[in-house]
C-alpha positions, 0 to 999 in steps of 0.5 A: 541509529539502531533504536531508530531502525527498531522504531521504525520497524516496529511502525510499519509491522504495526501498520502492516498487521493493521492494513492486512486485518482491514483487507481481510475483514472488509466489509466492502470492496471498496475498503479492500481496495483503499487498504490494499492501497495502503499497504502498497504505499507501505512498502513504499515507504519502506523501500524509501527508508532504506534508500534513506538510510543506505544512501543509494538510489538503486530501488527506485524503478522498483518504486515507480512499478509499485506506484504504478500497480497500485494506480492502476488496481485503483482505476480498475476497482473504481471502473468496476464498482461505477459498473456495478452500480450503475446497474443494480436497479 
């Protein structure tokens, strides 16, 4: 089980590290926004993870916030670039 965990954990620090560069650089705000995106489903997973292997379900609300955060960001950046580009000539 411990060989796992370290699997596991190094994964997502990976892929952390990954999504944080690709925030950082950009180029675009669109890509801000889909790693932005990424990095909150990382953590969800995450959290499902320990719920897994810790077998309780207590961090569920915490889950349906960060999903719900990471919805609307989504809405209000594509409302935002839509905006943005309509009036550009």
């Amino acid at each position: 089980m411990n060989i796992l965990m370290a699997v596991i954990v190094a994964v997502f620090a990976v892929a952390a590290v990954l999504t944080v560069y690709r925030i950082i650089r950009g180029p675009s705000i669109l890509d801000r926004a889909v790693a932005s995106d990424v990095l909150l489903t990382e953590v969800m997973c995450v959290i499902g993870a320990e719920m897994a292997i810790n077998g309780h379900t207590r961090n569920i609300p915490v889950l349906l916030v960060i999903a719900a955060v990471g919805v609307f960001g989504s809405i209000s950046v594509a409302r935002y670039v839509a905006r943005r580009d309509n009036t550009t000539p």
